[in-house]
C-alpha positions in Angstrom: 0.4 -13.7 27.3 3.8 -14.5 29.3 5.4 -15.1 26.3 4.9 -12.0 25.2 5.6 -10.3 28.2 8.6 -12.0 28.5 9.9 -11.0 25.6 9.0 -7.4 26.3 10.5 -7.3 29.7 13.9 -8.5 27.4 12.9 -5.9 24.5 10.4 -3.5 25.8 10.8 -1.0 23.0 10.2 -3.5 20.3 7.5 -2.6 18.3 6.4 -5.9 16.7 6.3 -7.4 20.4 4.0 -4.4 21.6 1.6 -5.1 18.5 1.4 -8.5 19.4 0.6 -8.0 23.0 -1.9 -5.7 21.2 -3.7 -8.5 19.2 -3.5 -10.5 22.2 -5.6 -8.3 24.2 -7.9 -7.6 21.7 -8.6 -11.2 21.2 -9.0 -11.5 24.8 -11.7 -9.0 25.0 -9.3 -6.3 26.7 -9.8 -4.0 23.9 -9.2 -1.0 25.9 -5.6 -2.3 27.1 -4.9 -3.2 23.7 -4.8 -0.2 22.7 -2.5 1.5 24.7 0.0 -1.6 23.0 -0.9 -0.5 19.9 -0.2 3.0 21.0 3.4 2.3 21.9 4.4 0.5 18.7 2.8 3.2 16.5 5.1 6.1 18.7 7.9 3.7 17.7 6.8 2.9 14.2 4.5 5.8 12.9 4.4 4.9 9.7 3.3 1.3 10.0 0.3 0.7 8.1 -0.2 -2.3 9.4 -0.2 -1.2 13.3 -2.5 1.8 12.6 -4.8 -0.7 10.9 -4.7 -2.9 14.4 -5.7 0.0 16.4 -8.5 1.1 14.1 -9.7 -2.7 14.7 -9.7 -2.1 18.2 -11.6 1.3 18.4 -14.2 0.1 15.9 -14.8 -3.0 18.7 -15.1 0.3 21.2 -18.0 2.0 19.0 -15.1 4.7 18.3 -16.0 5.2 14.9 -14.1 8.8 13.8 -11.0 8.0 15.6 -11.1 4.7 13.8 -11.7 6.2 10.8 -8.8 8.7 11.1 -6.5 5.9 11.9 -7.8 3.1 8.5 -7.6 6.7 6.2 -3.8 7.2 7.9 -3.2 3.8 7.2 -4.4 4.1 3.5 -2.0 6.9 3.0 1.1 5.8 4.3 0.1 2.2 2.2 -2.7 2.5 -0.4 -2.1 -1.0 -1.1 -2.4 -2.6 2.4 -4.8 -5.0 1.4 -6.3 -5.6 5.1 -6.4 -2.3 5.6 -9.1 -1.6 2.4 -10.9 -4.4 3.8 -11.1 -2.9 7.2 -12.2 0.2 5.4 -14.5 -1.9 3.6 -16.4 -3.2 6.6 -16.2 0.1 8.3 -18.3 1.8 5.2 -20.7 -2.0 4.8 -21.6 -1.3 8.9 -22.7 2.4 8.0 -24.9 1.2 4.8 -22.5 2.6 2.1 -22.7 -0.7 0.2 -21.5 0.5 -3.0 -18.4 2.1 -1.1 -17.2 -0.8 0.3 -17.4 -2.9 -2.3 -15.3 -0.6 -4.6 -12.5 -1.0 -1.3 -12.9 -4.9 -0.9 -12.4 -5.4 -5.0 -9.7 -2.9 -4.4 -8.6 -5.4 -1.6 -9.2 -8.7 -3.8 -6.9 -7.1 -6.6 -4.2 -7.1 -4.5 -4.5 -10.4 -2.6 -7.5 -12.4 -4.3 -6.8 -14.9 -1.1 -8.1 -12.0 1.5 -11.1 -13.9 3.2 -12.3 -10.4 4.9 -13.2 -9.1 1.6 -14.4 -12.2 -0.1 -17.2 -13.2 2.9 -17.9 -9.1 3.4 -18.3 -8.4 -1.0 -20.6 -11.8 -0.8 -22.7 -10.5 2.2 -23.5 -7.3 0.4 -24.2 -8.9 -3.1 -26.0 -11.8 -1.0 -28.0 -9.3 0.9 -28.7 -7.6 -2.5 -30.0 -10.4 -3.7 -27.4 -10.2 -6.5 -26.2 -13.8 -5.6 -27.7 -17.1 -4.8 -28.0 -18.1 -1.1 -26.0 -20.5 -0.4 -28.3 -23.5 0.1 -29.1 -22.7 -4.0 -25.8 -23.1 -5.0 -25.3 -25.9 -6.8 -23.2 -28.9 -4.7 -19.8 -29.4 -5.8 -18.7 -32.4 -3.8 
């Protein structure tokens, strides 16, 4: 964190350094302070998928569900290809039961980067649940 707020006290309107400081609160549990980062680099960047994404993160963690809708739909339209940001839609519809809805958003996300680990582990979860797949103590060993 004084990294980062070093850097801003050189740079304070740089947007990447107010995301990070973002992500850094989040991660520290100071979701509510994060925010307000997040807030700053979107005023500087407004078309950032990627930023509005991080903030829709953070209000899902606050139980701010139609704000952080708004903000993963924004995202979506300034980047329908954002990969993390279908799979961030994808969780947000897999939380509210809308199993089949998701999934279409986490293959959407897997066709664009088949390495996103968000949508691979949230996809299994629903098939899993489903009972679509095996568990995994009935997968056959590999090693």
């Amino acid at each position: 964190l004084k990294a980062i707020d070093k850097a801003l006290e050189i740079d304070p309107k740089n947007a990447l350094f107010l995301l990070n400081k973002g992500i850094i609160l989040f991660y520290l549990n100071r979701t509510d302070e994060s925010i307000k980062y997040y807030d700053k680099a979107i005023k500087i960047e407004p078309e950032n998928s990627d930023f509005l994404n991080e903030k829709a993160r953070a209000l899902l963690g606050l139980y701010k569900d139609k704000e952080a809708e708004e903000c993963i739909d924004k995202s979506l339209k300034i980047n329908p290809n954002n990969s993390y940001a279908l799979s961030t839609k994808g969780c947000f519809l897999k939380d509210r039961g809308k199993y089949d809805e998701a999934i279409d958003f986490f293959n959407k996300a897997l066709s664009i980067d088949n390495n996103d680990g968000i949508a691979w582990f949230n996809k299994g979860l629903i098939l899993w649940n489903r009972g679509e797949i095996p568990a995994p103590a009935d997968l056959p060993r590999v090693c």
